[in-house]
LONUMAR-677640 format. One record per residue (C-alpha): residue number from 1; z, x, y; residue in three letters. Coordinates in steps of 0.02 Angstrom, whole numbers, plus 50000, padded with zeros to 5 digits. Example, Ala and Ser with C-alpha at 12.3 -4.5 7.8 and 13.67 -1.06 7.14 Angstrom:
2
<i->1 | z->50390 | x->50615 | y->49775 | aa->ALA>
<i->2 | z->50357 | x->50684 | y->49947 | aa->SER>
END
This chain:
179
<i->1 | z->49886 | x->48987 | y->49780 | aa->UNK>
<i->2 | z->49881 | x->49128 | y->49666 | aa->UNK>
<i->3 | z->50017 | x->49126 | y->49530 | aa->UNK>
<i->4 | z->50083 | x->49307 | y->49587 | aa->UNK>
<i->5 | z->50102 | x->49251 | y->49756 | aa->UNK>
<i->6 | z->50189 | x->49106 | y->49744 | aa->UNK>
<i->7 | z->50297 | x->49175 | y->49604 | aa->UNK>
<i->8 | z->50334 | x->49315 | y->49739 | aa->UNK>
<i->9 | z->50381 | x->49195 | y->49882 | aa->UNK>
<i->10 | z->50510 | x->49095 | y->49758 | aa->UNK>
<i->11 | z->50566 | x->49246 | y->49686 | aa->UNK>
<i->12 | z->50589 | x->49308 | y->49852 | aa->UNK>
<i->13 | z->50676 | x->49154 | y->49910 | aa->UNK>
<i->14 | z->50760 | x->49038 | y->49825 | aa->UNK>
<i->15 | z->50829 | x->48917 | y->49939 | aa->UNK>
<i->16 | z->50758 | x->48861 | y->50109 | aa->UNK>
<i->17 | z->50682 | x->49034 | y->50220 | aa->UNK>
<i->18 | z->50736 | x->48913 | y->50358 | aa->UNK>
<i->19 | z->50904 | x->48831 | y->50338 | aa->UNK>
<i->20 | z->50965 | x->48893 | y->50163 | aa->UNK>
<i->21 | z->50982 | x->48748 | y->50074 | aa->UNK>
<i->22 | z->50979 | x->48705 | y->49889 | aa->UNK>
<i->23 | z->50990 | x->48534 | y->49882 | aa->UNK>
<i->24 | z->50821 | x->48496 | y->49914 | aa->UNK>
<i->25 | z->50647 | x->48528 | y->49821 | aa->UNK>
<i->26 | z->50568 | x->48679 | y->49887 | aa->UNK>
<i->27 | z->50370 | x->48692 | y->49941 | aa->UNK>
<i->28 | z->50279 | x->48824 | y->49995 | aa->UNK>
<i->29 | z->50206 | x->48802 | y->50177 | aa->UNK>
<i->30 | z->50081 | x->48901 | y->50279 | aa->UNK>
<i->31 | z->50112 | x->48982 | y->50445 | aa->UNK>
<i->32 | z->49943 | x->48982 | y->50494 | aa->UNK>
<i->33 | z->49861 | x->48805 | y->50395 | aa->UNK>
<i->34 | z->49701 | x->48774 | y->50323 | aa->UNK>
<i->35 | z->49616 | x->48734 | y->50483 | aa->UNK>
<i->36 | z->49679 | x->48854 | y->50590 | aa->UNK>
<i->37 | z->49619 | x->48991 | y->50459 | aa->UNK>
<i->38 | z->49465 | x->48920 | y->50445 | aa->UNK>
<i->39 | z->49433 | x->48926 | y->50629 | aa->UNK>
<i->40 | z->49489 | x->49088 | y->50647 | aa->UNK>
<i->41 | z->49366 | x->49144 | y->50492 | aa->UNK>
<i->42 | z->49223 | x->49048 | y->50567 | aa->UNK>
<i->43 | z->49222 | x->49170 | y->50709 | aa->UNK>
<i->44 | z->49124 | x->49301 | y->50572 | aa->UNK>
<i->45 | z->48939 | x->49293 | y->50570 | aa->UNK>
<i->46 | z->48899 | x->49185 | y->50441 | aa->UNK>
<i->47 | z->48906 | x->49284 | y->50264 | aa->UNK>
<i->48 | z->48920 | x->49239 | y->50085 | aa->UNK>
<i->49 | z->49109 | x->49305 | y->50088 | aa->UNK>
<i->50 | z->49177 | x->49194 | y->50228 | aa->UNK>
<i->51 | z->49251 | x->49059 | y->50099 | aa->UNK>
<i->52 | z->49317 | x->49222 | y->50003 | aa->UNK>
<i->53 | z->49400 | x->49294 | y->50176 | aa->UNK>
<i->54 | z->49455 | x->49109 | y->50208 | aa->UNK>
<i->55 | z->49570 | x->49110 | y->50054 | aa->UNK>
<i->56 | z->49625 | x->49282 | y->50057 | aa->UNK>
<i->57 | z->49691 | x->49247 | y->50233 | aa->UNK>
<i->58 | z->49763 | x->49085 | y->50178 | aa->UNK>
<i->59 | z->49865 | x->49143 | y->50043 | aa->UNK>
<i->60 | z->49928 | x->49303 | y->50102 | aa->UNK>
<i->61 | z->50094 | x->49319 | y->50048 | aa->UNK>
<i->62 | z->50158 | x->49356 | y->50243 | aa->UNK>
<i->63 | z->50079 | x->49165 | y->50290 | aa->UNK>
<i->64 | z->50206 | x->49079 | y->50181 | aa->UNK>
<i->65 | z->50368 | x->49054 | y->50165 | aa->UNK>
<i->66 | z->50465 | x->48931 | y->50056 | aa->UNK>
<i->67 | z->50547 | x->48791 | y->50150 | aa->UNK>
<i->68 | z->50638 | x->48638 | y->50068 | aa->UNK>
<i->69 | z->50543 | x->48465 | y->50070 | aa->UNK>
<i->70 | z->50625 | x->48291 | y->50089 | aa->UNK>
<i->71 | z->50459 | x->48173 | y->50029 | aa->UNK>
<i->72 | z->50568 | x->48009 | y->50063 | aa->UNK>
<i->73 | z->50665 | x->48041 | y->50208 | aa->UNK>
<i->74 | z->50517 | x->48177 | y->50303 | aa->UNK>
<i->75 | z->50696 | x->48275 | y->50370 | aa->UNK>
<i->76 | z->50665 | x->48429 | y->50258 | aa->UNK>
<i->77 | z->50614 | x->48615 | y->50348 | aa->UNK>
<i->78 | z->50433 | x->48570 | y->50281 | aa->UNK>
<i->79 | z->50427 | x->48420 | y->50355 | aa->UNK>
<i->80 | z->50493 | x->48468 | y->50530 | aa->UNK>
<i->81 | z->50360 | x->48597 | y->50539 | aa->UNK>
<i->82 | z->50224 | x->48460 | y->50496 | aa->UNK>
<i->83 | z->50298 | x->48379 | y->50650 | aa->UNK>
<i->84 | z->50287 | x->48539 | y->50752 | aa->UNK>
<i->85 | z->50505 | x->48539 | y->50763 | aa->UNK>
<i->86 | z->50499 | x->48713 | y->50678 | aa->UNK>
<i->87 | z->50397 | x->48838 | y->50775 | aa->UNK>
<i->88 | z->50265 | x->48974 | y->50697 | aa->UNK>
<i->89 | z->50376 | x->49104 | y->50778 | aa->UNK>
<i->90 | z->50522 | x->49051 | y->50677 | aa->UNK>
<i->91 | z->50422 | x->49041 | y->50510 | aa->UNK>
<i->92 | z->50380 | x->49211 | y->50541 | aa->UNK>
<i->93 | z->50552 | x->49281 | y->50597 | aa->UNK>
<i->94 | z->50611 | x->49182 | y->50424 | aa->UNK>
<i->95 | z->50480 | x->49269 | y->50335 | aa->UNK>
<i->96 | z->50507 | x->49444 | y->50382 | aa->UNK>
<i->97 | z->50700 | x->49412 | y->50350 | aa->UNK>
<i->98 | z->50647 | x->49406 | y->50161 | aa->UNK>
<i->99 | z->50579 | x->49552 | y->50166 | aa->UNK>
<i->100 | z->50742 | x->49650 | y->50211 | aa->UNK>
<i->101 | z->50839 | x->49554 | y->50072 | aa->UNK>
<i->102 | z->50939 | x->49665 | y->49917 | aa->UNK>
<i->103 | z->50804 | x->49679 | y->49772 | aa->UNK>
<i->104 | z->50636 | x->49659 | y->49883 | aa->UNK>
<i->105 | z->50566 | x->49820 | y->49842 | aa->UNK>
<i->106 | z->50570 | x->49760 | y->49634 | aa->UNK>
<i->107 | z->50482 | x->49600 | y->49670 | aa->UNK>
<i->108 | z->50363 | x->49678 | y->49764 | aa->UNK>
<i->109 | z->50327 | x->49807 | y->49607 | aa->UNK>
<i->110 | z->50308 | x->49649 | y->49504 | aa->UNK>
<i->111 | z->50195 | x->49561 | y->49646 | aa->UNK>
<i->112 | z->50068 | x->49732 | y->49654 | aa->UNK>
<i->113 | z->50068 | x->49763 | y->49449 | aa->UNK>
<i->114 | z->50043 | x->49559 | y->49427 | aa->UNK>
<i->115 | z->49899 | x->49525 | y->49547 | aa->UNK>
<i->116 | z->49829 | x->49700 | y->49466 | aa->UNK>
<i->117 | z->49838 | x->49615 | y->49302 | aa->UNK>
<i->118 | z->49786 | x->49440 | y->49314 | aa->UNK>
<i->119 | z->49687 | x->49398 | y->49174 | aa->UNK>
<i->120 | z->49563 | x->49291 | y->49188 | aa->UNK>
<i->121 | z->49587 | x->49287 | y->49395 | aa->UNK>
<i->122 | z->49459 | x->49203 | y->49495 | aa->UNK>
<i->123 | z->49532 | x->49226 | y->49659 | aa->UNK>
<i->124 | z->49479 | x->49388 | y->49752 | aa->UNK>
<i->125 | z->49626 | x->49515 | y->49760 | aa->UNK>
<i->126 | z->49697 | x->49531 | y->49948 | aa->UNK>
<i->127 | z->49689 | x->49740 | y->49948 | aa->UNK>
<i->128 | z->49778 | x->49733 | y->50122 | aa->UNK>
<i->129 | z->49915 | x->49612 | y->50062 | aa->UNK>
<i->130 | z->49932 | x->49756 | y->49889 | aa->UNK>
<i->131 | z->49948 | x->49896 | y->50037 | aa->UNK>
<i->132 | z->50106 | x->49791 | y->50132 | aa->UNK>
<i->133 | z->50178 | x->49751 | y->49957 | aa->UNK>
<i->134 | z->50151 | x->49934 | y->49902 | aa->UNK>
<i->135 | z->50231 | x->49998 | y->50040 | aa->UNK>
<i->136 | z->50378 | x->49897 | y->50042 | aa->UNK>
<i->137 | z->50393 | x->49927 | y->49841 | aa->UNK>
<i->138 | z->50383 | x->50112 | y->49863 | aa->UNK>
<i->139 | z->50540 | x->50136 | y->49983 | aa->UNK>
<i->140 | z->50696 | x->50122 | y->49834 | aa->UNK>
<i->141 | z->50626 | x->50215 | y->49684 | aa->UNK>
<i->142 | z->50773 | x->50261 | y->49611 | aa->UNK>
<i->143 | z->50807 | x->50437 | y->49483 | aa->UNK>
<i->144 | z->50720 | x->50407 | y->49315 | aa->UNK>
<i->145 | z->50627 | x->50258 | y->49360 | aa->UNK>
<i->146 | z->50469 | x->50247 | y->49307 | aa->UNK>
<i->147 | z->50364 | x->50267 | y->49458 | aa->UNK>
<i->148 | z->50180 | x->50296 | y->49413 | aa->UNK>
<i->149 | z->50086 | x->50164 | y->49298 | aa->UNK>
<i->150 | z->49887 | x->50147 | y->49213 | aa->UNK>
<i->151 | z->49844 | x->49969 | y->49207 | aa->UNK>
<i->152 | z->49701 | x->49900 | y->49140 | aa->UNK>
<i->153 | z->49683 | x->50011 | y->49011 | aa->UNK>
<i->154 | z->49676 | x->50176 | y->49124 | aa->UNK>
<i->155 | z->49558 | x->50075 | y->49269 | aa->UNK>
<i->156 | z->49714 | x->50105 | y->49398 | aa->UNK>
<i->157 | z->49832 | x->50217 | y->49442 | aa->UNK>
<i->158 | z->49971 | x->50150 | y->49526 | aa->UNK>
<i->159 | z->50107 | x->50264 | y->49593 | aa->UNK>
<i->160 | z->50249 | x->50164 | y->49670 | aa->UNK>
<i->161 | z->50358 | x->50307 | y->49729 | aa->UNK>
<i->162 | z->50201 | x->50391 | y->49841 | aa->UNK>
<i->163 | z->50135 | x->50216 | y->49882 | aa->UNK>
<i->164 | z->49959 | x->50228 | y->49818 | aa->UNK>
<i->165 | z->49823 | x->50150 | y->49705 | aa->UNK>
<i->166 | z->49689 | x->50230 | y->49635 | aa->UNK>
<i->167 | z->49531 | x->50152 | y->49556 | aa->UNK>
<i->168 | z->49460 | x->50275 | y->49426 | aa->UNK>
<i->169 | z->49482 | x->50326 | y->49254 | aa->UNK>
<i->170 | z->49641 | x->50387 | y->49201 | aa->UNK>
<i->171 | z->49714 | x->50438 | y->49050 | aa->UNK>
<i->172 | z->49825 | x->50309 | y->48982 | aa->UNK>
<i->173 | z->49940 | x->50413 | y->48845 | aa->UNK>
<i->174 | z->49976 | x->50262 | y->48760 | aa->UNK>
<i->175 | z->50055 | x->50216 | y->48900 | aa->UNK>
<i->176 | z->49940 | x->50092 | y->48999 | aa->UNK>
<i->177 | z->49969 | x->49934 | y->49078 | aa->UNK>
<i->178 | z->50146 | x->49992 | y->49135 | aa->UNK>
<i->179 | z->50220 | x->50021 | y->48973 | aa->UNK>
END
């Protein structure tokens, strides 16, 4: 998983998405998993980017959620999904429920500036999951808050009070990479 993302998803929540707790270790789990994305990506004529599309729709953000794990005892949220107790429906109501949460909108800023910024980043950048995160950063700009950043020396624009991203070349100002 992409650093960004799961930094997002802890960031996001810290405890259980399912049953709040703190006690136990916390993993991140997939709504859709690995071989239901794959058949679901298999359905595309066979292309070079299908592995690419695989992981893209693997790792998006709004598949995962972070639910506690109990590796000795298998009674953790994680583990009851394994077992089918926890329902895809309910991983997804649990997931949208972070979305809605105080302070959202700032960890989505981070999530769109870091996946922007990666350096060295092998993974292909999900530009739909940047749109969702964009659009839920952009809602709470508040007066005098920087809202419009050059990263990558001048490469993108990113303008979190409109909700776009430009590719291009923009004049940086001294101010790139949002500082």
């Amino acid at each position: 998983m992409p650093p960004e993302t799961d930094r997002l998803l802890r960031s996001l929540s810290p405890e259980c998405a399912i049953c709040g707790t703190f006690v136990l270790p916390l993993e991140v789990a997939h709504i859709v998993n690995w071989p239901e994305t794959l058949r679901a990506i298999e359905s595309i004529p066979a292309s070079a980017v299908r592995a690419q599309l695989a992981e893209i729709a693997f790792h998006d953000p709004w598949n995962a959620l972070p639910l506690c794990r109990d590796r000795i005892r298998r009674t953790g949220c994680h583990d009851k999904e394994e077992r089918g107790e926890i329902t895809k429906d309910r991983m997804r109501h649990a997931r949208a429920a972070l979305d809605l949460q105080p302070g959202a909108d700032r960890l989505y800023r981070r999530f769109v500036s870091q996946s922007l910024m990666s350096p060295g980043r092998t993974a292909p950048v999900d530009v739909a999951a940047l749109g969702r995160a964009l659009a839920l950063a952009r809602s709470t700009i508040r007066p005098g808050e920087p809202a419009r950043f050059h990263l990558q020396d001048g490469a993108h624009e990113l303008d979190f009070q409109h909700g776009y991203l430009s590719g291009g070349h923009f004049s940086c100002s001294g101010k790139c990479d949002g500082h």
